[in-house]
N, C-alpha and C positions, 0 to 999 in steps of 0.2 A: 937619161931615162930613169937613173935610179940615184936622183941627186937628192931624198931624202931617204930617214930609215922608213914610214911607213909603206913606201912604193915596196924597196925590198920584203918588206914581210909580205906583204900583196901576193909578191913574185913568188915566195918562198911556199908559200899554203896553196899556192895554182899550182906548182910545179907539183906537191905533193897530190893534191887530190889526183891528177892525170895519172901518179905514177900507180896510186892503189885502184885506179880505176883499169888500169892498165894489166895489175897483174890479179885482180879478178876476171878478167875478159881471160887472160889467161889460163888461171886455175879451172874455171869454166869449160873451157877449150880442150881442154886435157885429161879432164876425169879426176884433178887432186881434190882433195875434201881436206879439210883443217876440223879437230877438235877441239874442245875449251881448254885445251892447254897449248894450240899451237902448234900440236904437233901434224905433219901433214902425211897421206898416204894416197896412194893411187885407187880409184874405184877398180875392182874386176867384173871378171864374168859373174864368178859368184857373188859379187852381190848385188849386182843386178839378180839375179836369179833368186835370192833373199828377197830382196825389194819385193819382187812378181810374187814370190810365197807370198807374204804379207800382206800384200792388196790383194791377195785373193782371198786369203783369210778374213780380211777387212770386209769386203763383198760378200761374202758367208753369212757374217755375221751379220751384217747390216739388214740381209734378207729374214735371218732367225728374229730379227727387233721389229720387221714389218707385219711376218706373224702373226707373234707375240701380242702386238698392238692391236693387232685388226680382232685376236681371238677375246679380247679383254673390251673391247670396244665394240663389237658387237652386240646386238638385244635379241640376242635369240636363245632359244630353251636349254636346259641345263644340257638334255642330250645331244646336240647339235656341239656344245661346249666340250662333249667327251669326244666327239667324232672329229673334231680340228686336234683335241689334245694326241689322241691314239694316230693320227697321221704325219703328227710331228715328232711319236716315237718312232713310228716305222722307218724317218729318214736315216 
């Protein structure tokens, strides 16, 4: 099966994809995260709970830009333009 070198290299690059595809399926599985230095930690609660802050914050803000857009994009009178701005102080 492995009567020449290139078959073994063959062998050697399959074995290796399987084994990182292996311990991504893993890390995955588990909640560990790696940073750009390699180094690895477990997800918690809390950051799950950071995460949910932050899309909620993202969401906020995404609504404050539709707004924003629509008040600017609008062709309506300057005071119609004060009544959107005064309701987006009130929030």
């Amino acid at each position: 099966m492995f009567d020449n070198p290139f078959s073994m290299v063959v062998a050697i690059v399959f074995i290796v994809m399987i084994a990182n595809v292996l311990k991504a399926r893993y890390k995955a599985q588990h909640g560990i995260v790696e940073d750009a230095m390699g180094n690895q930690k477990r997800t918690t609660l809390a950051d799950n709970a950071e995460t949910q802050r932050l899309r909620e914050d993202v969401r906020a803000l995404k609504e404050r830009v539709q707004v924003l857009e629509r008040v600017i994009t609008d062709q309506r009178q300057t005071s119609d333009l004060s009544l959107e701005i005064e309701k987006l102080r009130d929030r």
